[in-house]
TORLOTI-501539 format. One line per 5 residues: number of its first residue (from 0); their letters; for each residue x, y, z negated of N, C-alpha, C. Coordinates in steps of 0.05 Angstrom, whole numbers. Last residue first. Example, Ala and Ser with C-alpha at 12.3 -4.5 7.8 and 13.67 -1.06 7.14 Angstrom:
% TORLOTI-501539
1	SA	257/-45/-142/273/-21/-143/258/1/-157; 264/-114/-156/246/-90/-156/264/-66/-156 $
//
This chain:
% TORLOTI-501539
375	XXXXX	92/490/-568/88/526/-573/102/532/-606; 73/437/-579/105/445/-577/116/480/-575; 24/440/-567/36/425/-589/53/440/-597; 16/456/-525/5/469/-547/19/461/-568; 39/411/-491/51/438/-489/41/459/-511 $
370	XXXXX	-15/374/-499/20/366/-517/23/389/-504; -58/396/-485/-50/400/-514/-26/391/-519; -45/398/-428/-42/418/-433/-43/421/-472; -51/345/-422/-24/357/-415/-20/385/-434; -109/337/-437/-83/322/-447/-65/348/-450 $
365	XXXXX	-128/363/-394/-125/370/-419/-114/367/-437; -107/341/-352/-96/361/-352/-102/371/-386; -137/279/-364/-112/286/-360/-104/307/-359; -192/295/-363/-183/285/-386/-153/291/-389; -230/347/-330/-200/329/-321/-185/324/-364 $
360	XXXXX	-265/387/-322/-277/363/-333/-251/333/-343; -258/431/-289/-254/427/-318/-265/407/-344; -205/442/-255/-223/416/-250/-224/415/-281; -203/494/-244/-214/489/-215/-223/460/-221; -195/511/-297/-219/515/-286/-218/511/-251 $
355	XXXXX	-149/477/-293/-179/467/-315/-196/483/-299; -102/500/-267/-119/480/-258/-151/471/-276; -102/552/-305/-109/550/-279/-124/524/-269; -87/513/-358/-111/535/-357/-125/541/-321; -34/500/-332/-49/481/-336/-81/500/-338 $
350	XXXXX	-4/554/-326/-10/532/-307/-37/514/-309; -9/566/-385/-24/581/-369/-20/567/-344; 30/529/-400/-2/526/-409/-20/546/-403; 77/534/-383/67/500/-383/32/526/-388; 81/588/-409/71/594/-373/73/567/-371 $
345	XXXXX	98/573/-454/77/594/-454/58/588/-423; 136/537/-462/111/520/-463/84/540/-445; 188/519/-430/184/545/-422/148/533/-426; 234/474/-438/220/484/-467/203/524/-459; 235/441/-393/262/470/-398/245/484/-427 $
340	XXXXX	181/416/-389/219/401/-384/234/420/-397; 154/462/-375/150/440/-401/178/427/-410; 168/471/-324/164/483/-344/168/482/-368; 157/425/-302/181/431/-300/180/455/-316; 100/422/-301/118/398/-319/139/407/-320 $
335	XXXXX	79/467/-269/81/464/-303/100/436/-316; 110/442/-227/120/467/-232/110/464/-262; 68/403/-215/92/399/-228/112/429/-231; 17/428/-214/24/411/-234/52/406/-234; 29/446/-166/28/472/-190/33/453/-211 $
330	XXXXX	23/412/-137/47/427/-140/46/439/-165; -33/401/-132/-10/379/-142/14/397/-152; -61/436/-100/-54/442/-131/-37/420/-140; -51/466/-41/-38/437/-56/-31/442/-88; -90/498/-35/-90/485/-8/-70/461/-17 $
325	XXXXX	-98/534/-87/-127/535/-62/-114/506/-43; -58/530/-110/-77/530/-127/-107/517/-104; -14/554/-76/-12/529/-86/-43/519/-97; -43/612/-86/-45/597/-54/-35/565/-54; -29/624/-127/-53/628/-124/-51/600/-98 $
320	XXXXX	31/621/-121/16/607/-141/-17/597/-141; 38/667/-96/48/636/-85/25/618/-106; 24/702/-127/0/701/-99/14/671/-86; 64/698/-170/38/700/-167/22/690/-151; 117/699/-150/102/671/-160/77/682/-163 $
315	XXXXX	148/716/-99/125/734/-106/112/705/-119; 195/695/-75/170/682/-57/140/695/-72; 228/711/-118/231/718/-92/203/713/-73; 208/689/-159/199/709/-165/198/720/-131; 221/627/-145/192/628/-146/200/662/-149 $
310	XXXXX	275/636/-149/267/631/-121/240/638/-127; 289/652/-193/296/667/-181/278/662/-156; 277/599/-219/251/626/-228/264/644/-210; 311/561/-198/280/558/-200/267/592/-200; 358/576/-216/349/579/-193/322/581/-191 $
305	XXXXX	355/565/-274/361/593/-253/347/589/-236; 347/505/-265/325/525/-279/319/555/-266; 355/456/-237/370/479/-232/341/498/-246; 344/402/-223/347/408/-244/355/438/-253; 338/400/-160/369/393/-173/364/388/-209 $
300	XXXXX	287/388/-160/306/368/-161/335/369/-172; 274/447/-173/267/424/-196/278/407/-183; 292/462/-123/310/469/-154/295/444/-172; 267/436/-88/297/434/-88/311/447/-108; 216/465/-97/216/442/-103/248/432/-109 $
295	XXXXX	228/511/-80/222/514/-103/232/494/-108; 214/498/-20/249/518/-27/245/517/-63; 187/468/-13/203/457/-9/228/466/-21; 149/517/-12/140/504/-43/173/484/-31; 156/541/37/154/560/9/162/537/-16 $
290	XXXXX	141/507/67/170/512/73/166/524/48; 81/501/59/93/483/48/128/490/50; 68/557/82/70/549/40/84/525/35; 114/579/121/92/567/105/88/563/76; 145/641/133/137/610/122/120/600/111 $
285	XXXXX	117/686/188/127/679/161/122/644/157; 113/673/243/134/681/238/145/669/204; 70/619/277/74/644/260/101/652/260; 95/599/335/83/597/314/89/621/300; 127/595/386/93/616/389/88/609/356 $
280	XXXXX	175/593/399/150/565/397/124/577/398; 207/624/403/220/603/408/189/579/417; 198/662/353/194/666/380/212/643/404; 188/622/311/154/643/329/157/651/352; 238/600/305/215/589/308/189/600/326 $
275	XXXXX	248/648/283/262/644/314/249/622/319; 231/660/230/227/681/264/238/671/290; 248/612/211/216/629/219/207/632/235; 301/618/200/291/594/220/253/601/225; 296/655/176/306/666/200/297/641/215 $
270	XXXXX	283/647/125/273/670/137/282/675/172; 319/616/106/296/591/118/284/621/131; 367/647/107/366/624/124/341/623/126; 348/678/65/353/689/84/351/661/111; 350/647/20/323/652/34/322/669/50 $
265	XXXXX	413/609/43/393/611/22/356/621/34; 454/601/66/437/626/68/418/630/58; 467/550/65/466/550/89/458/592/86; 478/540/-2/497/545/15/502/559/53; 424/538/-8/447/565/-25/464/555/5 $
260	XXXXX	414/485/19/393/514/29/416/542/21; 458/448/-8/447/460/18/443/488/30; 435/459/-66/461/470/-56/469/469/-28; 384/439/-58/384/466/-68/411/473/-53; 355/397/-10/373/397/-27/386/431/-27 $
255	XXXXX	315/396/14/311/371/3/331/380/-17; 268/445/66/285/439/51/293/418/30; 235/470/121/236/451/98/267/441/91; 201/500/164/227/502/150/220/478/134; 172/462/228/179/481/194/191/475/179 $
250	XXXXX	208/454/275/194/433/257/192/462/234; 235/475/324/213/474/329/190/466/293; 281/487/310/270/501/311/234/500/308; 316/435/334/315/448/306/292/466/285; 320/415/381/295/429/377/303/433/351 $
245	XXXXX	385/405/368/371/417/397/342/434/394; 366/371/332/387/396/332/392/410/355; 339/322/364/333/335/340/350/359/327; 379/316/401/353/323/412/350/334/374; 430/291/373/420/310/384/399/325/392 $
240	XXXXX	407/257/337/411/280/329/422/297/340; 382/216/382/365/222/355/380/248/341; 431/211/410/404/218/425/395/227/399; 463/185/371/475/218/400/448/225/401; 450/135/357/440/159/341/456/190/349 $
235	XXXXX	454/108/420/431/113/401/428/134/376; 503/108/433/488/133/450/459/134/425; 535/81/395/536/110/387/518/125/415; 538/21/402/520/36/388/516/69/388; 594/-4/433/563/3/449/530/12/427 $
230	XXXXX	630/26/392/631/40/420/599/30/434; 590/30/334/617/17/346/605/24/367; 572/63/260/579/49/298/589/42/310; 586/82/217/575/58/225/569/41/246; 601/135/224/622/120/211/611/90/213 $
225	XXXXX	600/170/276/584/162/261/601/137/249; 615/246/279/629/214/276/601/195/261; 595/297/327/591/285/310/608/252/303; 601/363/347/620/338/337/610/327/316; 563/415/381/568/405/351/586/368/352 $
220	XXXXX	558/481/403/574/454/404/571/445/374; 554/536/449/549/517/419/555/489/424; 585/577/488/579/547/479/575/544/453; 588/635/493/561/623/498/559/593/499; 662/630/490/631/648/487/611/631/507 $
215	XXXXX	692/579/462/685/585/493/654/599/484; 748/581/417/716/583/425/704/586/447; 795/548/400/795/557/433/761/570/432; 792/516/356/817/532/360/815/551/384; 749/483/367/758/497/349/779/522/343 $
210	XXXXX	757/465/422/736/483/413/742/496/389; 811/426/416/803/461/430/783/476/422; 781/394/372/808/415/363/813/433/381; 745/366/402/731/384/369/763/398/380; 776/343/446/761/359/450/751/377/425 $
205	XXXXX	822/314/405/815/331/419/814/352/434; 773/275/388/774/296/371/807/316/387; 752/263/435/738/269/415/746/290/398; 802/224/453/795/242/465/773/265/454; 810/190/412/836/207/404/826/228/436 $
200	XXXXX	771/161/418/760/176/396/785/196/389; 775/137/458/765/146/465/756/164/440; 814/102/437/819/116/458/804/137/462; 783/72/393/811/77/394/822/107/420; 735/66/356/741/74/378/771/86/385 $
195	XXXXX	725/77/302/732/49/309/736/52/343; 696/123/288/728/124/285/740/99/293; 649/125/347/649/119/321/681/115/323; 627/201/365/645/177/377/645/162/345; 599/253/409/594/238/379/611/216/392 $
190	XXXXX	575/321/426/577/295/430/599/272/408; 540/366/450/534/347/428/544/325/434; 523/438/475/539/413/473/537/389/451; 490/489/509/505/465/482/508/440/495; 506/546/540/495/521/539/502/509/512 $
185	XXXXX	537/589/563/513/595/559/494/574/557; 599/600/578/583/576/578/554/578/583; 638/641/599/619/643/582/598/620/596; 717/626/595/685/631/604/676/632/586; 763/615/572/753/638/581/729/657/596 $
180	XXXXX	768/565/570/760/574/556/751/597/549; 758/507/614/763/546/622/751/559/593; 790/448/626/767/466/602/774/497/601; 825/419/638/815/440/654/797/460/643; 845/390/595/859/413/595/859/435/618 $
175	XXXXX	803/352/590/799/373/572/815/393/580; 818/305/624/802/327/639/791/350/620; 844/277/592/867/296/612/841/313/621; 805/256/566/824/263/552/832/284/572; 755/224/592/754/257/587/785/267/585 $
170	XXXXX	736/170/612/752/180/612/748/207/614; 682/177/558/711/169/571/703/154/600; 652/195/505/648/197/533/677/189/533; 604/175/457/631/157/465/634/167/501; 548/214/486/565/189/458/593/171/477 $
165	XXXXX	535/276/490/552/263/505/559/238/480; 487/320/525/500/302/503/516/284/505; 473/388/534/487/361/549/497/355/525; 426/439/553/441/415/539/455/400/539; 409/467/587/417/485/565/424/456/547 $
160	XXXXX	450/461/662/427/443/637/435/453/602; 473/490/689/458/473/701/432/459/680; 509/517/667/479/530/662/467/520/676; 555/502/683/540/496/648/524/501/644; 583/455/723/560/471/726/547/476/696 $
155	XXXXX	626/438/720/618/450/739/597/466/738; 631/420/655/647/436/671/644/457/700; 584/387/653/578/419/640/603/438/648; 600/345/696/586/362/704/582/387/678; 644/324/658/641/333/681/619/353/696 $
150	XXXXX	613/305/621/628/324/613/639/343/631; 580/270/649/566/290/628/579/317/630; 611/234/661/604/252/686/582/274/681; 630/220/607/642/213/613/643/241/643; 570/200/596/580/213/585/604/229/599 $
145	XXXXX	581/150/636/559/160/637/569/193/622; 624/118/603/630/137/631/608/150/642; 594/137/551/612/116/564/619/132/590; 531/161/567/541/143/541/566/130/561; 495/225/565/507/202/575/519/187/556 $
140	XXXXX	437/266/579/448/252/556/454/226/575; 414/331/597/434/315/605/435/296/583; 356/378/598/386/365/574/388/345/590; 322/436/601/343/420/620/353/399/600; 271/472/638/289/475/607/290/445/606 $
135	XXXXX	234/494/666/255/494/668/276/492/643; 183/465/653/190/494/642/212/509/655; 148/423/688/166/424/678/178/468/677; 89/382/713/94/415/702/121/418/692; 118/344/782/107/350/750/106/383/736 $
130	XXXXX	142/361/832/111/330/823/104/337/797; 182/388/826/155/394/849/135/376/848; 210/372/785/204/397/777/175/406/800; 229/327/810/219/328/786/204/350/783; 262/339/858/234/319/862/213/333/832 $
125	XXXXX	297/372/832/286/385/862/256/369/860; 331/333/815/315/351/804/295/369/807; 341/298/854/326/286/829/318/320/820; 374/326/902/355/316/903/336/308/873; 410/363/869/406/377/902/373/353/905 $
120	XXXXX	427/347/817/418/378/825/400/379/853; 444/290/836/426/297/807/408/319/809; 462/285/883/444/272/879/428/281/857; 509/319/863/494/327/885/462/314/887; 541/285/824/525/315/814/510/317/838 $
115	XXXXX	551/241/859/531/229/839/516/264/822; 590/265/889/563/259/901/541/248/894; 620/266/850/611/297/867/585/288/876; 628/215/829/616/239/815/614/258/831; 664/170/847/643/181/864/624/204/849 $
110	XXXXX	700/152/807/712/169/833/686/173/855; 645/160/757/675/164/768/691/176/793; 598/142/762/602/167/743/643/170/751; 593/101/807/576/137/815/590/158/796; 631/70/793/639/83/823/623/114/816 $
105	XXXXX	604/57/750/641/58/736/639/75/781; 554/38/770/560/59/750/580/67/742; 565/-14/795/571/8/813/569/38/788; 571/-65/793/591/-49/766/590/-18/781; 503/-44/746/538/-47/737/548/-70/764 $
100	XXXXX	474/8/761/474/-17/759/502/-22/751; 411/44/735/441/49/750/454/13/742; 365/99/725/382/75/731/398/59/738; 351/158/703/358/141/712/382/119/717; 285/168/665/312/150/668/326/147/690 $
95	XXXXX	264/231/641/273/213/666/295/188/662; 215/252/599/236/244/603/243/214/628; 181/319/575/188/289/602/217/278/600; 159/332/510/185/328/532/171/305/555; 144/363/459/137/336/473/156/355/503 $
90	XXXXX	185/391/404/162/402/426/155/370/435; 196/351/344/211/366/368/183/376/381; 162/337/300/197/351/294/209/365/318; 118/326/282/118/342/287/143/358/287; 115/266/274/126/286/248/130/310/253 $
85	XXXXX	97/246/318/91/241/300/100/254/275; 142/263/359/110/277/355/97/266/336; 184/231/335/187/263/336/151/276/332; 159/187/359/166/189/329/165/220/317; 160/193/415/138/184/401/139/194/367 $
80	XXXXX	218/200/419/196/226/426/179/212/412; 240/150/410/240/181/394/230/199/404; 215/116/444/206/118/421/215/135/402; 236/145/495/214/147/492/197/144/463; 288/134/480/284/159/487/258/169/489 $
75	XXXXX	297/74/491/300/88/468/281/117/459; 277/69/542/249/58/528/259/74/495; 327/88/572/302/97/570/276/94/543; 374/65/563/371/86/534/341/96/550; 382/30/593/386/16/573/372/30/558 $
70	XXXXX	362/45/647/360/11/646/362/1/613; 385/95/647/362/99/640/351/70/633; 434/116/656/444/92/645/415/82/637; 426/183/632/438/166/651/438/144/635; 368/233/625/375/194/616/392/186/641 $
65	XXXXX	340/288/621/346/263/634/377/247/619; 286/316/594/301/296/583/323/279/602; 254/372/609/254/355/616/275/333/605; 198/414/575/221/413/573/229/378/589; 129/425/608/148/415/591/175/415/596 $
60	XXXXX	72/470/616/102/458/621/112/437/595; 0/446/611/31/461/593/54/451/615; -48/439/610/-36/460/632/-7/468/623; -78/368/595/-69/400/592/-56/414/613; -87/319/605/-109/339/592/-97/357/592 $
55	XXXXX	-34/299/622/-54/295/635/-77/322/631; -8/300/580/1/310/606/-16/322/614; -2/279/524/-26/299/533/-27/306/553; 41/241/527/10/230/514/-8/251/537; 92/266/576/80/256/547/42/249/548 $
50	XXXXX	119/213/620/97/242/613/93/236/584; 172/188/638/160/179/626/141/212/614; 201/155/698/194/180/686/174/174/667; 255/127/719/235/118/703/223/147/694; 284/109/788/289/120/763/252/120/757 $
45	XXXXX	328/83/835/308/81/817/300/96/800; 344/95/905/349/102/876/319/102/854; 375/76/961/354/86/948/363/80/919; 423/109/996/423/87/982/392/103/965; 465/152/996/456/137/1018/452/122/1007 $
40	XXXXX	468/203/964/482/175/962/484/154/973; 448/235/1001/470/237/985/491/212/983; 391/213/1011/413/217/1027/435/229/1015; 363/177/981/381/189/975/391/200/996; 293/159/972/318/155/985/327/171/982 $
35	XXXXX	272/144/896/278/160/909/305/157/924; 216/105/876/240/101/880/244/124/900; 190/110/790/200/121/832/225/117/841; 157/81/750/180/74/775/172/87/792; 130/107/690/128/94/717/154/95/734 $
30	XXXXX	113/88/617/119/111/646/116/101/673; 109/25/600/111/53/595/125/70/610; 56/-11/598/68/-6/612/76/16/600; 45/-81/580/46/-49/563/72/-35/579; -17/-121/608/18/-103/606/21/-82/588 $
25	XXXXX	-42/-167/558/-43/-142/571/-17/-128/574; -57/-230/548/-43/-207/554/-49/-187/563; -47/-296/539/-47/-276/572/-40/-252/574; -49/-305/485/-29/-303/501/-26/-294/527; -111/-304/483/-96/-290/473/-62/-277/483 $
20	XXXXX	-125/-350/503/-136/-319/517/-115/-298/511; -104/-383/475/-88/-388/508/-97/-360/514; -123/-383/425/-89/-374/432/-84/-380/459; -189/-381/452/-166/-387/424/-145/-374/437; -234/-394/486/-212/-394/493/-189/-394/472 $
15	XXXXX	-275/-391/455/-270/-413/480/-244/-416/489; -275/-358/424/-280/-371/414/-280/-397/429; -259/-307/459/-231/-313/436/-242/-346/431; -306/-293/489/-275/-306/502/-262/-321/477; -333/-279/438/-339/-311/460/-319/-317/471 $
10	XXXXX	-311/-231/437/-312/-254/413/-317/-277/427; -311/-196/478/-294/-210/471/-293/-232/448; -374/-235/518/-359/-214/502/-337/-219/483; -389/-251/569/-399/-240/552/-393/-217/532; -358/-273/602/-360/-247/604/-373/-236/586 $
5	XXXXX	-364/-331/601/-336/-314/595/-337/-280/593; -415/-338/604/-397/-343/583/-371/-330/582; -426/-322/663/-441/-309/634/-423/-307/607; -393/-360/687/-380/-333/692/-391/-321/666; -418/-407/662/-403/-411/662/-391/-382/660 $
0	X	-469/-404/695/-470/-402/666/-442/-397/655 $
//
C-alpha cells in the first residue's frame, strides 16, 4: 500500500512528503562532460559542450563558441545564448568549455602555448566538428592569460577562427611589436580592459594605437573600456558585446536614437544592414515594418519634426501607413499624436478617420479625433 501511495501522484507525494520531497530535487544539468586523452598534452582533458535547444530536431550546422577558462565563463556563455534566442539577437551556437585548472593555466596559456595551440587545432577541434553539426564558423574567447594565448594564437593563426575575444589579455605588451601589419588577417578582433587595470590596460591601449595608426587589411577590430569593471569582471561584458557585434547582423534593423541612425548613415545604413542580413542569414532583404516604424519612431523621440516627415516620405508614408494600419495600428496612433504635438491638426484627423473605420465604435479615438477638430 505503501509503494501505491507514493506513486500515485504528484500531489500525494507533496502531501506526505512536504519540504523533504521537495528538497530532493531534480539535477539541472546543462550540456555535458567529455573527457578528451591528449596526446599533445599528455594528460586527459575536460571540457563542457553545450547544443542548442533544437539540436536534436533539426539538420542545421551551427557556428561553434569556444570558452577558455570554461570552469568559470561556461554556464555564462550559455545564459547569453539563452537570452540572445530569446530576443532573437544572435543565430544559436555550440558552445565548448574548456577547462583548466589553476595553477597549471598560467603553464598551458604561457610557456606551454605551442602545445596548448596544438591541442586546440590538431585535437579539440578535429573531435568537435566529427561528433556534432558545426558550419565551420569559429570564435575564441579568453580572459587574463587565457586572453593573453588568444592573442597569441590570432598571431599564428588568424584564419584559424573568424573571431577572437580577448578581456583584460596579459602578458601581450612586448608581444604587440611582433604584430605583422603587413598582412591580411581576414578575422575580428574584440578585446576590452577596465581603466582600473594598471598594466594591463597600458597594453590595450597600445594595442588600439597600432591598429589605429597601423591598419592590418582584413582585420576588424573593436576596443572596448568598461568604466565599471575591475580586472576579474571584464570577460563577462567581452563576451555579451562581443558575440553580440559579431552577429550584428543577424537581429533586425532597429533603431532608439535619431542622431545615432543620422550619424551611422542614416537610411542608407539600416538599408545595408538588410542586405547583408539576407545574405548572411537567408532573411528577407528589405526592412521590416517594425525596422521601418523604429526609424520614424527615433524622430518623435528626439522631438525632431524635420526629420520626422523626411523619414516617413522616404519609407513612401502612404503604403507605410496602410501596412501600420493592418499589423500595428498603435503606431499610427502615435504618429497622429505627434502630429497633433507640432500643431499639424489636418493629417492628426485623417489618421484618426483611418483608425475609426477599422474600430468605429472606439469612444477614445473619437474623443481624440474632436480635440484635433477643435484646434483646426
Amino acid at each position: 500500500m505503501k509503494m501505491k501511495v507514493i506513486t500515485a501522484t504528484v500531489a500525494t507525494v507533496l502531501i506526505f512528503f512536504g519540504v523533504q520531497a521537495q528538497s530532493e530535487g531534480i539535477p539541472n544539468v546543462v550540456g555535458t562532460n567529455h573527457l578528451l586523452s591528449s596526446k599533445i598534452l599528455n594528460e586527459q582533458r575536460e571540457v563542457q559542450i553545450y547544443l542548442p535547444p533544437d539540436y536534436q530536431d533539426s539538420a542545421k550546422a551551427y557556428p561553434v563558441v569556444y570558452v577558455l577558462d570554461g570552469q568559470r565563463f561556461f554556464l555564462h556563455v550559455v545564459s547569453l545564448s539563452q537570452s540572445f534566442q530569446q530576443f532573437q539577437l544572435t543565430p544559436e551556437f555550440i558552445i565548448v568549455g574548456i577547462n583548466n585548472s589553476y595553477p597549471n593555466r598560467f603553464r598551458h596559456f604561457g610557456e606551454g602555448k605551442e602545445n596548448f595551440k596544438g591541442f586546440l587545432e590538431n585535437e579539440l577541434m578535429p573531435y568537435v566538428n566529427e561528433n556534432f553539426r558545426t558550419k565551420g564558423e569559429n570564435l575564441l574567447f579568453g580572459w587574463e592569460y587565457g586572453a593573453s594565448f588568444v592573442f597569441h594564437m590570432m598571431m599564428d593563426q588568424p584564419t584559424l577562427f573568424n573571431a577572437y575575444l580577448m578581456a583584460s589579455p596579459f602578458p601581450i605588451f612586448d608581444a604587440i611589436d611582433g604584430l605583422d601589419t603587413s598582412s591580411n588577417m581576414g578575422t575580428q578582433l574584440y578585446f576590452a580592459v577596465s581603466p582600473d587595470e594598471y598594466d594591463v590596460r597600458h597594453s590595450t591601449e597600445k594595442l588600439n594605437e597600432k591598429l589605429t595608426t597601423q591598419p592590418i587589411d582584413g582585420l576588424s577590430w573593436k576596443y572596448f573600456e568598461f568604466e565599471l569593471e575591475e580586472h576579474r569582471s571584464t570577460g563577462y561584458p567581452t563576451l555579451y558585446h562581443g558575440l553580440r557585434d559579431y552577429f550584428k547582423y543577424y537581429q533586425e534593423f532597429e533603431t532608439n536614437n535619431l542622431r545615432k541612425f543620422i550619424n551611422a548613415g542614416g537610411m542608407e545604413y539600416a538599408l545595408n544592414h538588410a542586405q547583408e542580413r539576407a545574405k548572411r542569414y537567408g532573411f528577407e532583404p528589405d526592412l521590416s515594418l517594425w525596422s521601418r516604424f523604429t526609424i520614424v519612431r527615433s524622430a518623435m523621440r528626439a522631438d525632431d519634426f524635420y526629420h520626422f516627415e523626411t523619414l516617413l516620405h522616404a519609407l513612401d508614408k502612404d503604403e507605410f501607413i496602410k501596412e501600420l494600419l493592418a499589423q500595428r495600428d498603435y503606431a499610427v496612433s502615435q504618429i497622429a499624436a505627434f502630429y497633433e504635438k507640432h500643431n499639424r491638426f489636418k493629417e492628426t484627423i485623417e489618421l484618426y478617420d483611418l483608425l475609426l473605420k477599422k474600430y468605429p465604435d472606439s469612444e477614445r479615438l473619437l474623443a481624440k479625433k474632436r480635440s484635433a477638430q477643435s484646434k483646426l
